[in-house]
mmCIF file as gemmi writes it, N, C-alpha and C atoms, coordinates in Angstrom:
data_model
loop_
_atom_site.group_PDB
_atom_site.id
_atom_site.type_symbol
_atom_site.label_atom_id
_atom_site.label_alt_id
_atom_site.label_comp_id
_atom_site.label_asym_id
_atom_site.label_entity_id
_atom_site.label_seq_id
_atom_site.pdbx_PDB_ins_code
_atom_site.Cartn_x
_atom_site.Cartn_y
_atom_site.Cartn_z
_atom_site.occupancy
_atom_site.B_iso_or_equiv
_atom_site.pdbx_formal_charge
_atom_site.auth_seq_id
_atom_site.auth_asym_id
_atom_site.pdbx_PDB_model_num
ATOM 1 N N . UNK Axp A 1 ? 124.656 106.01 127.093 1 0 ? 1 A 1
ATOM 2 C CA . UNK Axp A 1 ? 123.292 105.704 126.714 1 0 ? 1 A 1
ATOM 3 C C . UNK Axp A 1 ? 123.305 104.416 125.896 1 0 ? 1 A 1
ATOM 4 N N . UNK Axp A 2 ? 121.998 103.65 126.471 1 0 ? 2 A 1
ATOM 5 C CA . UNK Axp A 2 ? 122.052 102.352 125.863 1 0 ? 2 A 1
ATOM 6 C C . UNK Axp A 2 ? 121.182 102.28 124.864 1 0 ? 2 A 1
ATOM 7 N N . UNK Axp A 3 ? 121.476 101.606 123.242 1 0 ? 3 A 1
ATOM 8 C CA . UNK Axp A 3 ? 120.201 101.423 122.414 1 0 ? 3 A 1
ATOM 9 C C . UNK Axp A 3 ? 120.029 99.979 121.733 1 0 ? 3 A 1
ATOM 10 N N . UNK Axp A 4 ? 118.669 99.848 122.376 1 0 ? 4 A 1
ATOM 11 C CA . UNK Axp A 4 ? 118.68 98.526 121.802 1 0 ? 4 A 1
ATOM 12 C C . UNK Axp A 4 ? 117.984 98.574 120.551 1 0 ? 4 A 1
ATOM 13 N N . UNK Axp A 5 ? 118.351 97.537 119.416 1 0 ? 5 A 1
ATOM 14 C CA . UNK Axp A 5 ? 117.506 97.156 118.188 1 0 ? 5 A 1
ATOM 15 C C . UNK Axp A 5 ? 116.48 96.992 118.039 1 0 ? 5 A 1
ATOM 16 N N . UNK Axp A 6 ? 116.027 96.219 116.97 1 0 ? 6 A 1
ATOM 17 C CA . UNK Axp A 6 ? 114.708 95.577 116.956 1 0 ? 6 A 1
ATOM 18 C C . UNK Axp A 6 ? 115.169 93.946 116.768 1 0 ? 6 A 1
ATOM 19 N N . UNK Axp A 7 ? 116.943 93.593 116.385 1 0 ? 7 A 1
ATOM 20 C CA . UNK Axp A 7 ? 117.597 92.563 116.424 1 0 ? 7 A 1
ATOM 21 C C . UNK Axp A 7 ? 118.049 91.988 117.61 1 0 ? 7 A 1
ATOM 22 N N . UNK Axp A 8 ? 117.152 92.354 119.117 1 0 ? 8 A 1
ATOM 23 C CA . UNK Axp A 8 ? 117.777 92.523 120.337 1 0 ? 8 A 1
ATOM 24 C C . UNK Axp A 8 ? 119.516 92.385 120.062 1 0 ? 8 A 1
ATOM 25 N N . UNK Axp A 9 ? 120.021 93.805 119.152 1 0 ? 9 A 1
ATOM 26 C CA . UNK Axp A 9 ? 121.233 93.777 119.55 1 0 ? 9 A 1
ATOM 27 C C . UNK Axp A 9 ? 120.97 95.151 120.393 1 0 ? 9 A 1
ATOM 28 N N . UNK Axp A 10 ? 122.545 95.462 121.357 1 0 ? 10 A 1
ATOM 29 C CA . UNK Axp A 10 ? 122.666 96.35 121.845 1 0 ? 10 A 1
ATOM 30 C C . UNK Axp A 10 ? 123.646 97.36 121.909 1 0 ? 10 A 1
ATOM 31 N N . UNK Axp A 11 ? 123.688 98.505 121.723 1 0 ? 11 A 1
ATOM 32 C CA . UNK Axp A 11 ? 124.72 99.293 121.734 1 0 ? 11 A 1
ATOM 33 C C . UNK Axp A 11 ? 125.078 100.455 122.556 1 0 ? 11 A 1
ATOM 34 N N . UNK Axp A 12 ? 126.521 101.455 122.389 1 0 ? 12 A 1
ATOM 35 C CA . UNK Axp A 12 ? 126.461 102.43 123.793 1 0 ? 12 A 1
ATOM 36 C C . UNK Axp A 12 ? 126.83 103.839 122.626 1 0 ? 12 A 1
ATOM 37 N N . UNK Axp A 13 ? 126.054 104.409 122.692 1 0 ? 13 A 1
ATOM 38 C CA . UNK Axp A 13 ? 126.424 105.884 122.301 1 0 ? 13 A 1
ATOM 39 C C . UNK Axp A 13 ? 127.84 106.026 123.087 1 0 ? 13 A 1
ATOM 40 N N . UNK Axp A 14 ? 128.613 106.886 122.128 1 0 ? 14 A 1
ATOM 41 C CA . UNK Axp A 14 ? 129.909 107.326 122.86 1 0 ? 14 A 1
ATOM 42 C C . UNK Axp A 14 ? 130.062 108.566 122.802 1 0 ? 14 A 1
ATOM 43 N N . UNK Axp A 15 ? 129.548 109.325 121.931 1 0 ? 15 A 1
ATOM 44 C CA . UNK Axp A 15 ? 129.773 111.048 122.096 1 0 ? 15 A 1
ATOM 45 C C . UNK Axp A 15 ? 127.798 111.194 121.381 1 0 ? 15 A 1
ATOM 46 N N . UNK Axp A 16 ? 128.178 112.952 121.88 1 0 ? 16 A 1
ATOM 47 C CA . UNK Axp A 16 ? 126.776 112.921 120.929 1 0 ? 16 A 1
ATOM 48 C C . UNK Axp A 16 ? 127.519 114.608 119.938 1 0 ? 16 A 1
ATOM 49 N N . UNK Axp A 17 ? 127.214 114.799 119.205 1 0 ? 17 A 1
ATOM 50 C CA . UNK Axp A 17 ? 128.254 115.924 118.632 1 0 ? 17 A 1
ATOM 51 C C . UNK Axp A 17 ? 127.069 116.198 117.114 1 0 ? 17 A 1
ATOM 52 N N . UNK Axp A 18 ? 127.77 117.226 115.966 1 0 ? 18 A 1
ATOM 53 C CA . UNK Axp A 18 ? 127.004 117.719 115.177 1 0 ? 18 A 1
ATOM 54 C C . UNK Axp A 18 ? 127.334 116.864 113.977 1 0 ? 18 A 1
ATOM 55 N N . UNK Axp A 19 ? 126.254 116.39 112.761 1 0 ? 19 A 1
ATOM 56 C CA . UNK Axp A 19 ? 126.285 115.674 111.647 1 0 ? 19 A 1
ATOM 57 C C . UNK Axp A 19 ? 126.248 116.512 110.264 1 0 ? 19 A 1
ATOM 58 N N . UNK Axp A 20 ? 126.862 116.513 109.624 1 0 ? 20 A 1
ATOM 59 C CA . UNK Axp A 20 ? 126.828 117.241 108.132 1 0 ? 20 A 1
ATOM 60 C C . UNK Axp A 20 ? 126.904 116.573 107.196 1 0 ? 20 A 1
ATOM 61 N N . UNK Axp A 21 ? 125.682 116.512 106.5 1 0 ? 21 A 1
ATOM 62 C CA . UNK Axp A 21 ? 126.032 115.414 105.026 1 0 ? 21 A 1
ATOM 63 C C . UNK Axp A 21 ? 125.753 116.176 103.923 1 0 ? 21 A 1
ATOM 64 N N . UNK Axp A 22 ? 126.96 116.056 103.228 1 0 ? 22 A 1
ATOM 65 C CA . UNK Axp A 22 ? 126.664 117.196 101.526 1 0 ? 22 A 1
ATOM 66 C C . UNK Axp A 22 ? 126.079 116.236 100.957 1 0 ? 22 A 1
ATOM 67 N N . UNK Axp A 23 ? 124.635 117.001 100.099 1 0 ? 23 A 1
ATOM 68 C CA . UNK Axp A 23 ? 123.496 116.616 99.64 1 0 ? 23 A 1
ATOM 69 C C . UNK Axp A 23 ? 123.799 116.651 98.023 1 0 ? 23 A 1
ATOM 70 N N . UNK Axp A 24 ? 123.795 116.138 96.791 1 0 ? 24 A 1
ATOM 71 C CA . UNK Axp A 24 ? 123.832 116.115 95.629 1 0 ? 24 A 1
ATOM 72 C C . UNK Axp A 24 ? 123.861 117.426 94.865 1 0 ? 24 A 1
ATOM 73 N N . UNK Axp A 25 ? 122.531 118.257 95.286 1 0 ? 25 A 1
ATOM 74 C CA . UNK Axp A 25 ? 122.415 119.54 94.572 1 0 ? 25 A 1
ATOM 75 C C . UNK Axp A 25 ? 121.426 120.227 94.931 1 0 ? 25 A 1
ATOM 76 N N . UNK Axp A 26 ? 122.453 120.703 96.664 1 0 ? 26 A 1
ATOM 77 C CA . UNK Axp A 26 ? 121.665 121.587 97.637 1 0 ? 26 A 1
ATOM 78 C C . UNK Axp A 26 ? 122.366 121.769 98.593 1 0 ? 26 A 1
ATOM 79 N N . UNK Axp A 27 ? 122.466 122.403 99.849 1 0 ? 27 A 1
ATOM 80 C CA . UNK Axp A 27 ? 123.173 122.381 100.687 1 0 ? 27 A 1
ATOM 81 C C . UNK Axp A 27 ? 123.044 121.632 101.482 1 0 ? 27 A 1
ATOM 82 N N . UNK Axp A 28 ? 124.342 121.65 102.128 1 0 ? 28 A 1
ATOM 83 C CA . UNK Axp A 28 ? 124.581 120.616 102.861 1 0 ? 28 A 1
ATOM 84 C C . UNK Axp A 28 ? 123.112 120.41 104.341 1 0 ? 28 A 1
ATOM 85 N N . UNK Axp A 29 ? 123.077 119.069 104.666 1 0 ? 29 A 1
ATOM 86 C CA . UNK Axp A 29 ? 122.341 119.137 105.552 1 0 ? 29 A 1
ATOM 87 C C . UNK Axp A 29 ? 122.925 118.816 107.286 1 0 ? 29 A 1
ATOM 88 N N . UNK Axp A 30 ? 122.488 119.717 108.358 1 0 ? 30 A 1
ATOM 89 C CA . UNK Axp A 30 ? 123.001 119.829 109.345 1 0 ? 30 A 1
ATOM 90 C C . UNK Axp A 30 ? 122.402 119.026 110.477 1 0 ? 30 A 1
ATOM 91 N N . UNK Axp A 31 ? 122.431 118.249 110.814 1 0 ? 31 A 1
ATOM 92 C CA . UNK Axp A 31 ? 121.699 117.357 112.175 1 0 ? 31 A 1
ATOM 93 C C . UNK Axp A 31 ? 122.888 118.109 113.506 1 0 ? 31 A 1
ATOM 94 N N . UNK Axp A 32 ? 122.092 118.42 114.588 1 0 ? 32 A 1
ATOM 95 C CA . UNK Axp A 32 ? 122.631 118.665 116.083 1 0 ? 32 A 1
ATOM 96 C C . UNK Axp A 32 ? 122.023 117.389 116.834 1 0 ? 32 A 1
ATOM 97 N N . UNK Axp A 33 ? 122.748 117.57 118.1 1 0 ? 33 A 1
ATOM 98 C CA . UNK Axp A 33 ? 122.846 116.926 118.857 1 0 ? 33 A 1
ATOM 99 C C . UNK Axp A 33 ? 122.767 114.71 118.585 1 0 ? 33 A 1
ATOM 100 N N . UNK Axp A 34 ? 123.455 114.56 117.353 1 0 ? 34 A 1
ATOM 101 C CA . UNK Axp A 34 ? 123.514 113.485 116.673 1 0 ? 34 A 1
ATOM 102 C C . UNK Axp A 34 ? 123.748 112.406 117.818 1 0 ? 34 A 1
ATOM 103 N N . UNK Axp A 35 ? 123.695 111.205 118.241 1 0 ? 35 A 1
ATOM 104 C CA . UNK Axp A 35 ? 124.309 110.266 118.829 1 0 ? 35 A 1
ATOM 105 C C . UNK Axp A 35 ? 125.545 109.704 118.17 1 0 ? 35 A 1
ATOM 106 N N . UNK Axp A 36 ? 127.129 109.202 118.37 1 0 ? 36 A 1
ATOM 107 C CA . UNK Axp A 36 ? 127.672 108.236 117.224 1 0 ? 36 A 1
ATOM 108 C C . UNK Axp A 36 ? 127.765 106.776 118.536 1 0 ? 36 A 1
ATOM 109 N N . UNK Axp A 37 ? 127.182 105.834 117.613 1 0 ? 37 A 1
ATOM 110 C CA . UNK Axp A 37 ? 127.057 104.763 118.026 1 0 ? 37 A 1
ATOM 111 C C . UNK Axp A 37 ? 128.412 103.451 117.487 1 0 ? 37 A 1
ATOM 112 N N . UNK Axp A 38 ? 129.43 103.414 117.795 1 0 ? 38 A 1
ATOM 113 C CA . UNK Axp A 38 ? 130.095 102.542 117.21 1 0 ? 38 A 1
ATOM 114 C C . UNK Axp A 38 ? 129.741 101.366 117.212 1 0 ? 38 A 1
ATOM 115 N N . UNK Axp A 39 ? 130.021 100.567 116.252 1 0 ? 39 A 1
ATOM 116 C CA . UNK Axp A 39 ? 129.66 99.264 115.734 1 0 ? 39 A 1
ATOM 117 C C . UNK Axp A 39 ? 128.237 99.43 114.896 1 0 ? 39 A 1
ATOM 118 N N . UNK Axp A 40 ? 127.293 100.196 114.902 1 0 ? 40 A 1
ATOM 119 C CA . UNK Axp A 40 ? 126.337 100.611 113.474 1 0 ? 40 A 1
ATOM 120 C C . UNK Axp A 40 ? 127.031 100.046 112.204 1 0 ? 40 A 1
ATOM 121 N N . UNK Axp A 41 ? 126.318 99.391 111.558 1 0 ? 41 A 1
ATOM 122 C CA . UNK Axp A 41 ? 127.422 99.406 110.214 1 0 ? 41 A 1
ATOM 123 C C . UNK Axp A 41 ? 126.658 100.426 109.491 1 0 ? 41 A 1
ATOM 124 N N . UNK Axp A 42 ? 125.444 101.066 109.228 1 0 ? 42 A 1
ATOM 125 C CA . UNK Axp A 42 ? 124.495 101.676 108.748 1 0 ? 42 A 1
ATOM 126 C C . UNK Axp A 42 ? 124.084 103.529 109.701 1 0 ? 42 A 1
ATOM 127 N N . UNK Axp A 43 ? 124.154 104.713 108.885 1 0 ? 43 A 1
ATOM 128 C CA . UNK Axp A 43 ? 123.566 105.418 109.717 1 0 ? 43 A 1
ATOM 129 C C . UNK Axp A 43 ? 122.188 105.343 109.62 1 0 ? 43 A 1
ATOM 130 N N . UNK Axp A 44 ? 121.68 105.925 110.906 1 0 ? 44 A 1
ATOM 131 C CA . UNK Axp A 44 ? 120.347 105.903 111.436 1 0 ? 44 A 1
ATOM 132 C C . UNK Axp A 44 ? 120.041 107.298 111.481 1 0 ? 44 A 1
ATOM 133 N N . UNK Axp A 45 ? 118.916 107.973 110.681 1 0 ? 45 A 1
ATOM 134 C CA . UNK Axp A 45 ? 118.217 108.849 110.799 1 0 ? 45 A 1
ATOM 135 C C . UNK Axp A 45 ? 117.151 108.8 111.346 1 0 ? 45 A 1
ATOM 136 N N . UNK Axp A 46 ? 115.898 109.313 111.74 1 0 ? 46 A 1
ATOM 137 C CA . UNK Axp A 46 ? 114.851 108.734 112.183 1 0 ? 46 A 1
ATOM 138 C C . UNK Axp A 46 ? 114.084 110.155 111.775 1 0 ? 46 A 1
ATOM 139 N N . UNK Axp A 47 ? 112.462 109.536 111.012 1 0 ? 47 A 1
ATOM 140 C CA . UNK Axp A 47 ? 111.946 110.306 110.407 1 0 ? 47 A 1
ATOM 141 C C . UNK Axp A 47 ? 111.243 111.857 111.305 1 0 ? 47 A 1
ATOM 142 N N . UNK Axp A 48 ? 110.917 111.593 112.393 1 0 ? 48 A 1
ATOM 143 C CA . UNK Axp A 48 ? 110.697 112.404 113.36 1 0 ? 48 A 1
ATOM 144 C C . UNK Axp A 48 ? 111.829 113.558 113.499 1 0 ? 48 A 1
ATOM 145 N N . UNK Axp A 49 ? 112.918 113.105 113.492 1 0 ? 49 A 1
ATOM 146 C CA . UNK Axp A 49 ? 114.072 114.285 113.703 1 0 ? 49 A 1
ATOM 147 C C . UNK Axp A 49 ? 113.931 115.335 112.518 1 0 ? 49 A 1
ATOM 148 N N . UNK Axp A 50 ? 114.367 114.648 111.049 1 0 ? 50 A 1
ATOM 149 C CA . UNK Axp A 50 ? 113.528 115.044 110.409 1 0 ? 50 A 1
ATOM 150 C C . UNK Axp A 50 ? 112.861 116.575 109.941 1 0 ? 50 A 1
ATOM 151 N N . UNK Axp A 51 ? 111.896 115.848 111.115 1 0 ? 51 A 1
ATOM 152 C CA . UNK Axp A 51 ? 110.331 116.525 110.548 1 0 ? 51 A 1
ATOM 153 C C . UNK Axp A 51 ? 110.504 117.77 111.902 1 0 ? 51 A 1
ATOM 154 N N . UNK Axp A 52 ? 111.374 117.254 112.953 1 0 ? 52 A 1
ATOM 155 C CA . UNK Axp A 52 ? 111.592 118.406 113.949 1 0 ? 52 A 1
ATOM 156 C C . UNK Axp A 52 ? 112.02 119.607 113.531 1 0 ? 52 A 1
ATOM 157 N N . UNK Axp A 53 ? 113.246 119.465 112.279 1 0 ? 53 A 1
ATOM 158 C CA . UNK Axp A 53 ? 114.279 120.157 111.82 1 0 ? 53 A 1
ATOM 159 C C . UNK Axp A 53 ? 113.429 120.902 110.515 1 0 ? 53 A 1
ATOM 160 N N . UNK Axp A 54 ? 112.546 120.85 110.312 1 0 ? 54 A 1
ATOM 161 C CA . UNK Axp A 54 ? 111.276 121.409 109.44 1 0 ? 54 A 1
ATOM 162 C C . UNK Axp A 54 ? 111.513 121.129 107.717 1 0 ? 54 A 1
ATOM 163 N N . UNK Axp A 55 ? 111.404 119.288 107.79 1 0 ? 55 A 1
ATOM 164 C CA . UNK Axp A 55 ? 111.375 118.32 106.211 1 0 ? 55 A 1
ATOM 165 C C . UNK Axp A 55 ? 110.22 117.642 106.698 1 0 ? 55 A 1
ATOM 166 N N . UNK Axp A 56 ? 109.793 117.449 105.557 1 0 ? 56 A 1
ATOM 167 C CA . UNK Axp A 56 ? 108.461 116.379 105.4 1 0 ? 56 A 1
ATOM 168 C C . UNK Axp A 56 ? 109.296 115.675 104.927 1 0 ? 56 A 1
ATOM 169 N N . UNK Axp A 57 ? 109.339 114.267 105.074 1 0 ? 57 A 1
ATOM 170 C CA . UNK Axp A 57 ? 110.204 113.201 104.226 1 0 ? 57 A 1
ATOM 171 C C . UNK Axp A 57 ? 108.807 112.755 103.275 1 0 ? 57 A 1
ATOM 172 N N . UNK Axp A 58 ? 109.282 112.437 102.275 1 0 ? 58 A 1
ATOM 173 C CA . UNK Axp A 58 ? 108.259 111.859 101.277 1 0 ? 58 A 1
ATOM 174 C C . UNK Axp A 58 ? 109.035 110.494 100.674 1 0 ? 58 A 1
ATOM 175 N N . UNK Axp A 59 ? 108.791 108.882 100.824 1 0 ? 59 A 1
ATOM 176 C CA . UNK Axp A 59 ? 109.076 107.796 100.158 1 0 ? 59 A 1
ATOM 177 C C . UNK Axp A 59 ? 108.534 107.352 98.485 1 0 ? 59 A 1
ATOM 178 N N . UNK Axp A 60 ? 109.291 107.653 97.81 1 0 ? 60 A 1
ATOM 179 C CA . UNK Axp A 60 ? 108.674 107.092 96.966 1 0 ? 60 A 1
ATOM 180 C C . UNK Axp A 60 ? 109.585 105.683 95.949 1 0 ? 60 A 1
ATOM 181 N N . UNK Axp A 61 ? 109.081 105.116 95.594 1 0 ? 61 A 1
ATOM 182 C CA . UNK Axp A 61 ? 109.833 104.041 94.741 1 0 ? 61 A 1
ATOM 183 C C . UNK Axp A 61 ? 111.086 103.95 95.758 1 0 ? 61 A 1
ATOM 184 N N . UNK Axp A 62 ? 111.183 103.577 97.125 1 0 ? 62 A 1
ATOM 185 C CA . UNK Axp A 62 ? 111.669 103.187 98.41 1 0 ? 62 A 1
ATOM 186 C C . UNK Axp A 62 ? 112.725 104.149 98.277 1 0 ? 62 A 1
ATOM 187 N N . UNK Axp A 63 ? 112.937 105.338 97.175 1 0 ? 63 A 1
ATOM 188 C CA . UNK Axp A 63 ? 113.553 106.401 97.677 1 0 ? 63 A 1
ATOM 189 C C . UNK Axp A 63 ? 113.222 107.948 98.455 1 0 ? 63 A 1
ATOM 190 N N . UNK Axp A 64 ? 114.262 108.199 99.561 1 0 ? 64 A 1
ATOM 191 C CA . UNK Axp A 64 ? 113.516 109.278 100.054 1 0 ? 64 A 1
ATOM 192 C C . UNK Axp A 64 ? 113.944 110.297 99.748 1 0 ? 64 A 1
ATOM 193 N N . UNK Axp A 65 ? 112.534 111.156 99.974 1 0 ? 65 A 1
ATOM 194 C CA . UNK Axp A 65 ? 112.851 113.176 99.262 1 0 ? 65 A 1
ATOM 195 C C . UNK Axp A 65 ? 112.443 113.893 100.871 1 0 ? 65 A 1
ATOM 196 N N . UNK Axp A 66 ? 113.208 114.673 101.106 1 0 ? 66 A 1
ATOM 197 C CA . UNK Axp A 66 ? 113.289 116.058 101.601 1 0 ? 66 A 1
ATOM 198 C C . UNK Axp A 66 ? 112.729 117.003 100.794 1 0 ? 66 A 1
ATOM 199 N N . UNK Axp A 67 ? 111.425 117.422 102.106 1 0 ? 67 A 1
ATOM 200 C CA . UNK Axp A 67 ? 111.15 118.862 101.385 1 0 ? 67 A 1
ATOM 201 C C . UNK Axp A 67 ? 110.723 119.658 102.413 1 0 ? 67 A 1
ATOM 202 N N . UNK Axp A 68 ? 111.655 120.806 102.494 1 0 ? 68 A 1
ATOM 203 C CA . UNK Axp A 68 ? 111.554 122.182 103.296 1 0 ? 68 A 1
ATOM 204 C C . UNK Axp A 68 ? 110.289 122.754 103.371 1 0 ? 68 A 1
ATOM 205 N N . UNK Axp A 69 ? 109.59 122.411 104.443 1 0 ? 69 A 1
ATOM 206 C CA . UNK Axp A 69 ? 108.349 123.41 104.41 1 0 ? 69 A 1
ATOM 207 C C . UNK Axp A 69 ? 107.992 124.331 104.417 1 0 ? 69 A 1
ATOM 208 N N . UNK Axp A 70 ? 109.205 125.248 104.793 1 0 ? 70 A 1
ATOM 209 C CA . UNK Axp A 70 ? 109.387 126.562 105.237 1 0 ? 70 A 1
ATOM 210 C C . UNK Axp A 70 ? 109.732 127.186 103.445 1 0 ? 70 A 1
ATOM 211 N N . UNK Axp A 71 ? 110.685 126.135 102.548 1 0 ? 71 A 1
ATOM 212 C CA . UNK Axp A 71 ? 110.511 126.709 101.066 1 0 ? 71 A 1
ATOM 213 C C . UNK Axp A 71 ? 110.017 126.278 100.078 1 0 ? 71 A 1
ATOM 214 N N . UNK Axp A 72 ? 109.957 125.071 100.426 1 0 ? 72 A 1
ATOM 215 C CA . UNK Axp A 72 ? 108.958 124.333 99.345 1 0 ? 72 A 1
ATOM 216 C C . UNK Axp A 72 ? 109.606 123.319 98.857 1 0 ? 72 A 1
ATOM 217 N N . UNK Axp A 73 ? 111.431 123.298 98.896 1 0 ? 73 A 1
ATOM 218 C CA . UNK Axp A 73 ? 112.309 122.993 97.793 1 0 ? 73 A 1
ATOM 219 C C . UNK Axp A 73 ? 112.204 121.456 98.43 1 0 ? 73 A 1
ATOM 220 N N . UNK Axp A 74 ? 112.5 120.38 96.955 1 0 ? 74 A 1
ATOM 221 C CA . UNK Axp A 74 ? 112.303 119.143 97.255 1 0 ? 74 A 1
ATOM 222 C C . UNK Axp A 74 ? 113.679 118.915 97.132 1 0 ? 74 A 1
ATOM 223 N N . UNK Axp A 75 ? 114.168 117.285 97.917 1 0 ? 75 A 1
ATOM 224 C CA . UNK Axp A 75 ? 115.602 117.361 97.73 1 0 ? 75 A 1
ATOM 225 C C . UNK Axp A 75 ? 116.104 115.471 97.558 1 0 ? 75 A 1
């Protein structure tokens, strides 16, 4: 799979597999079916996935919060 930028650069997904990132002071968070794109220097989340996985993202002071809708908890 091909993805292009918004830098018309271009890249090739090489696996697509599961993501786990331990969160500060909460559990860890689980993304499926992740893409890994080599050569990214940056990961890419995208706010929609997200919001699939049941978080409202909230920006504030250009930092972002997770919050479980299903508990309320902000993160």
């Amino acid at each position: 799979m091909h993805i292009n930028m918004g830098d018309d650069g271009s890249y090739s997904a090489t696996n697509i597999g599961t993501f786990t990132s331990q969160r500060e002071s909460s559990s860890p968070l689980r993304l499926e079916d992740v893409m890994y794109v080599p050569g990214l220097k940056k990961s890419l989340v995208f706010v929609v996935v997200l919001e699939n996985y049941g978080y409202d993202v909230i920006f504030r002071e250009i930092k972002p919060f997770l919050r479980n809708i299903t508990m309320g908890q902000v993160k």
